[in-house]
C-alpha positions as CSV (number, residue, x, y, z in Angstrom):
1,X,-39.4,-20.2,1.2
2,X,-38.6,-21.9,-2.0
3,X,-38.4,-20.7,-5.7
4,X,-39.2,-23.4,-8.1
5,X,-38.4,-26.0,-6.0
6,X,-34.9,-24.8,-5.9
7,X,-33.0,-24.5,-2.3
8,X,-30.6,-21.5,-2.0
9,X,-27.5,-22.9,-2.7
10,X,-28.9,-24.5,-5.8
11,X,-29.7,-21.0,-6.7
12,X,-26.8,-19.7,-5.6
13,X,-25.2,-22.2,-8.1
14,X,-27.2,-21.1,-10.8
15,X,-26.1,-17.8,-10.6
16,X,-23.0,-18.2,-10.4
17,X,-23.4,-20.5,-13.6
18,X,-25.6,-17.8,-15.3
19,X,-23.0,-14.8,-14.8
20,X,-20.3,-16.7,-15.5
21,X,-22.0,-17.3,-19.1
22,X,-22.7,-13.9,-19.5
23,X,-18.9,-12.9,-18.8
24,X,-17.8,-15.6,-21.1
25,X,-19.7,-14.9,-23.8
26,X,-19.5,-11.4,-23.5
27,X,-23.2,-10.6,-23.3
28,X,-22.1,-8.5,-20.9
29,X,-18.7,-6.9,-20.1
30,X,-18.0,-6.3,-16.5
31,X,-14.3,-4.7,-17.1
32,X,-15.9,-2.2,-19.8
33,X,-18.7,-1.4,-18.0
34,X,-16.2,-0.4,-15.1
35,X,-14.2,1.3,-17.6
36,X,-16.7,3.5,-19.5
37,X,-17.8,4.9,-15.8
38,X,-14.0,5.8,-15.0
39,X,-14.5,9.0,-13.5
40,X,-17.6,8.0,-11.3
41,X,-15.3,5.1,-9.9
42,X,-12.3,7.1,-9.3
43,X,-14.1,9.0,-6.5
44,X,-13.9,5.9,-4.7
45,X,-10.3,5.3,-5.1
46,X,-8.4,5.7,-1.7
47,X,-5.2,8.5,-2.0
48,X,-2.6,6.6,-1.3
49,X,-3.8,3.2,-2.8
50,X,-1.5,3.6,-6.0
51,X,1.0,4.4,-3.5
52,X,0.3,1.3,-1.8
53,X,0.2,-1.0,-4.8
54,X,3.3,0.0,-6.2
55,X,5.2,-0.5,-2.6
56,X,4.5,-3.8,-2.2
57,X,4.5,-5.0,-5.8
58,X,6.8,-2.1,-7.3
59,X,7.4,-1.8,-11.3
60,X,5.3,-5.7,-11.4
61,X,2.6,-3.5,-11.4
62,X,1.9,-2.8,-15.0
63,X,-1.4,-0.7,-15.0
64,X,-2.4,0.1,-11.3
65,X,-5.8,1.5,-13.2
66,X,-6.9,-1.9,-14.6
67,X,-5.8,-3.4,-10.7
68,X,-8.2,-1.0,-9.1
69,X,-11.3,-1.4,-11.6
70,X,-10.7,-5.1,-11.2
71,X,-11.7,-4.4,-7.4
72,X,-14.6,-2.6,-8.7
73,X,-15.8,-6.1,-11.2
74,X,-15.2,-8.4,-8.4
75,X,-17.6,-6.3,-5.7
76,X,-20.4,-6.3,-8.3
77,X,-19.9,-9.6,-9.2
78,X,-20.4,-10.9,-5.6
79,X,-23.1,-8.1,-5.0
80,X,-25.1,-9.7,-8.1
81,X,-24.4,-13.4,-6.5
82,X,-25.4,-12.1,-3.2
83,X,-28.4,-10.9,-4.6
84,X,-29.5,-13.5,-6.5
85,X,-29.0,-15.8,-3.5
86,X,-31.8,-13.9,-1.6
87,X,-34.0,-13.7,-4.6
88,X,-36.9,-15.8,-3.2
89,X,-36.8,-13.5,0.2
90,X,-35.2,-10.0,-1.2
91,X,-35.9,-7.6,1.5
92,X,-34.1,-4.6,2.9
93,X,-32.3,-6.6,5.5
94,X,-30.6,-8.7,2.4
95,X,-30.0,-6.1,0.6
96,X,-28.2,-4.3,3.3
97,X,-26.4,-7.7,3.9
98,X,-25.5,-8.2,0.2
99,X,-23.8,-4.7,0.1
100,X,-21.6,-4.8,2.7
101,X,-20.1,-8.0,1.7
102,X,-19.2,-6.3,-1.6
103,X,-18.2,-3.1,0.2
104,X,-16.0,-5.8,2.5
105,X,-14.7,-7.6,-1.0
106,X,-14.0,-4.5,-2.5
107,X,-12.0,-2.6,0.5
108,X,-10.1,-6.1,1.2
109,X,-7.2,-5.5,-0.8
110,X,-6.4,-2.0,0.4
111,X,-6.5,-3.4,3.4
112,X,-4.0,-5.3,2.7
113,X,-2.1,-3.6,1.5
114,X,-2.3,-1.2,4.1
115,X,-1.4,-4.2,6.7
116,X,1.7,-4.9,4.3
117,X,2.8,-1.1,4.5
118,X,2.7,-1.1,8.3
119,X,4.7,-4.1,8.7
120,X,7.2,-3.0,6.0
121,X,7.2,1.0,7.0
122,X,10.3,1.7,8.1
123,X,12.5,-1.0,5.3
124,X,10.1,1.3,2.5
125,X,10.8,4.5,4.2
126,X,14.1,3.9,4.4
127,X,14.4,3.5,0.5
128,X,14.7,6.9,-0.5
129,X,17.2,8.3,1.6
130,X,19.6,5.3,0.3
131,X,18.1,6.1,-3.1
132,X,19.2,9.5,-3.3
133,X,22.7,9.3,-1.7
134,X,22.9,6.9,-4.9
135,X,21.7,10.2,-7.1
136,X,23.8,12.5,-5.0
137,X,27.1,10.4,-6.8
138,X,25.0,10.9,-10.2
139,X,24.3,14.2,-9.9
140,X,28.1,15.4,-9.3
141,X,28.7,14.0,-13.1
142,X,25.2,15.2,-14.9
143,X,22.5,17.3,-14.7
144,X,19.4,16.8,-12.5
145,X,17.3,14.9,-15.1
146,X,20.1,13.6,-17.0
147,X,21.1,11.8,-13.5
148,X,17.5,11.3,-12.3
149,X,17.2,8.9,-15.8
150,X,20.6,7.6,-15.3
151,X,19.6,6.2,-11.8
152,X,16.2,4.7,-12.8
153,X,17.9,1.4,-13.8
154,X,19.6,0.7,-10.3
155,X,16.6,2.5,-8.2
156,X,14.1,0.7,-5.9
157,X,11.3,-0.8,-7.8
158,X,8.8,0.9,-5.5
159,X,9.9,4.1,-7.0
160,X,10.8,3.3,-10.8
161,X,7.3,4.0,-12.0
162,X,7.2,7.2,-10.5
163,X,10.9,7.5,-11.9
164,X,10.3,6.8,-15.5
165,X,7.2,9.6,-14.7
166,X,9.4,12.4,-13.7
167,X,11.8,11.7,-16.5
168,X,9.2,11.7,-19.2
169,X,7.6,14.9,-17.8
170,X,10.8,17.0,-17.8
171,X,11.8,15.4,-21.4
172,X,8.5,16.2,-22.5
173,X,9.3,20.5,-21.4
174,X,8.3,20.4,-18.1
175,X,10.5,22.8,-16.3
176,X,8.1,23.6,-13.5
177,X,8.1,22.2,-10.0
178,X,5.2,20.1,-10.7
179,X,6.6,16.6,-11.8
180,X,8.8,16.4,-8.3
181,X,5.9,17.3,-6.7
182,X,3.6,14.8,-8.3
183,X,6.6,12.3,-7.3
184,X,6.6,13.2,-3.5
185,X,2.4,12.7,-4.1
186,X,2.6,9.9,-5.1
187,X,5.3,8.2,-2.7
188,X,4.4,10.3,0.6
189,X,7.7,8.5,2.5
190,X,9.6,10.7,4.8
191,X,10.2,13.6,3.8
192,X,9.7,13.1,0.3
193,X,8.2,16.1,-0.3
194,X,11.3,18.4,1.0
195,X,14.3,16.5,-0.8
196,X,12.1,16.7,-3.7
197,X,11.8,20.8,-3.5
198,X,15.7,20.3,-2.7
199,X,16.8,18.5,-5.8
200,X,14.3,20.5,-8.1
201,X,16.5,23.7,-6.5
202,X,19.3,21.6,-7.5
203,X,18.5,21.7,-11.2
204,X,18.0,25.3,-11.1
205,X,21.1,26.1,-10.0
206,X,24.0,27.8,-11.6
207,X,27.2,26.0,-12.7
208,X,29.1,28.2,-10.0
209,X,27.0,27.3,-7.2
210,X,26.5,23.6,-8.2
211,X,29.2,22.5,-5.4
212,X,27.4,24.9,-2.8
213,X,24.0,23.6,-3.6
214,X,25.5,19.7,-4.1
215,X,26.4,19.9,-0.9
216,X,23.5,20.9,1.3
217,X,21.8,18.2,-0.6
218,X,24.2,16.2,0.4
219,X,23.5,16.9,4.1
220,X,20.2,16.7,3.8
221,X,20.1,13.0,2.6
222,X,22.9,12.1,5.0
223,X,20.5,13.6,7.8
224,X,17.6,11.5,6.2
225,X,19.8,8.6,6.7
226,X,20.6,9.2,10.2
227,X,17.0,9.4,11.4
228,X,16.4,6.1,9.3
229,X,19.0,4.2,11.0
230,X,17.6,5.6,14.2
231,X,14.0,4.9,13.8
232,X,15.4,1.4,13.1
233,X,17.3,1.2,16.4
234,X,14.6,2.7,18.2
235,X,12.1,0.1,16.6
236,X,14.4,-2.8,17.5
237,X,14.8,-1.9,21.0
238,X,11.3,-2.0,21.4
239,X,11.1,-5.1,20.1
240,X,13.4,-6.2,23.0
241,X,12.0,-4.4,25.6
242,X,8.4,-6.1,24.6
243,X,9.9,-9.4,24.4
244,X,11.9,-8.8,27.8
245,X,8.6,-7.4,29.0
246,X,6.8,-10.8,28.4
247,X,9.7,-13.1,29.5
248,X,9.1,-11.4,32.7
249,X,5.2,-12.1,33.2
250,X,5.4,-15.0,32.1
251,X,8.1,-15.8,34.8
252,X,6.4,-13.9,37.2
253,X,3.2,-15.5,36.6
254,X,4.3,-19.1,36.3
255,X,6.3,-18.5,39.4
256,X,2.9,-16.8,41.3
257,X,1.0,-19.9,40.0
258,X,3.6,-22.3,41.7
259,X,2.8,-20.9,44.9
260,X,-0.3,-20.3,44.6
261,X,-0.4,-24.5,44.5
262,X,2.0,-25.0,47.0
263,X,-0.2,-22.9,49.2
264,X,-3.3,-24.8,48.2
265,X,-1.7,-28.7,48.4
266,X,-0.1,-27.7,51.9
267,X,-3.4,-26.5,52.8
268,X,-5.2,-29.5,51.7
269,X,-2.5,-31.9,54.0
270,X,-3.2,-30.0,56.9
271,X,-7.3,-30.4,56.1
């Protein structure tokens, strides 16, 4: 069926043309309208996708709210095209359609960056153990949160947002256990959440027992360390015990296939 004469990509066209005005001119706003329905939005946001976002792009990420509603604009812009592509034949069927191709637009980049984590696990895990053995040196010199500033400079960018988030919290009178926390939330690495509870014990401490304490922290990251380097041993040996693995069936099978047409051209002379 046709709508004025129009075919569907014409119409498709047209819509694109039509919201593209409306955006440019401002009739309506796509990024306010996201905005001023915040909290409804935000119930959709994954738990780790801030996490995510700042691993793979670390302190480039300037407002990780404004990346995430930006998924939000995108997915109704394509639902409104989508729609307005099955205009002259709108049933339930295109509707259903039309959603899940924004659902699929909108859960893209998570997936994403999801697929990015996974490749990169073990280089971001092994961040923070190298991180804090850098801290440990600090921390021998300065207070916790005098150190913990000192060290956002030369940290991993993955974790200097969260860094500069800590520090203002405790600046701010913070004296809880709730920022390191809220750091160990929002990078779930390794054991995060433990060295965390460790160094906030740190800060506690007395003057007297600072060496004591210094220096089970000090185990503790070395121990981190160690199973870092492990799990990167371990996951290189795999790597060459699946490569061996296919060298060998691939030998085995091109061999098997040689004789399989020996067999069958020796069978052939003798017919």
């Amino acid at each position: 069926m046709r709508m004025w004469g129009l075919s569907n990509m014409e119409i498709f066209i047209i819509g694109a043309i039509v919201i593209f005005l409306f955006l440019y001119t401002g009739r309506f706003n796509a990024s306010k309208f996201v905005s001023d329905n915040k909290d409804f939005f935000d119930l959709f946001k994954e738990g780790d996708y801030e996490f995510l976002l700042y691993a793979k792009y670390g302190d480039r990420v300037v407002d990780p709210q404004r990346v995430f509603m930006t998924r939000f604009r995108n997915a109704f812009i394509v639902l409104a095209l989508m729609l307005f592509v099955f205009i002259t034949n709108l049933n339930f069927l295109n509707v259903i359609v039309s959603v899940i191709f924004a659902v699929f637009i909108y859960k893209y980049d998570y997936i994403s960056l999801r697929s990015y984590y996974k490749k990169h696990l073990l280089e971001v895990d092994s961040l923070l153990p190298y991180y804090l053995k850098g801290l440990e040196v600090l921390i021998q010199h300065y207070t916790v949160p005098v150190a913990l500033a000192r060290s956002i400079d030369d940290a991993p960018a993955v974790f200097k947002p969260g860094l500069k988030e800590l520090v203002a919290k405790i600046e701010a009178g913070d004296s809880s256990i709730q920022p390191y926390t809220d750091f160990a939330n929002r990078y779930p690495v390794r054991d995060s959440m433990r060295m965390m509870r460790l160094l906030y014990r740190l800060g506690l401490g007395e003057q007297e027992r600072k060496h004591q304490q210094l220096l089970s922290f000090s185990k503790s990251v070395s121990s981190l360390q160690e199973k870092a380097r492990e799990q990167k041993y371990k996951n290189r040996l795999h790597r060459m015990e699946s490569m061996t693995m296919i060298m060998l069936v691939c030998t085995g099978g091109g061999g098997m296939l040689l004789l399989l047409v020996s067999m069958f051209m020796m069978l052939a002379a003798a017919m």
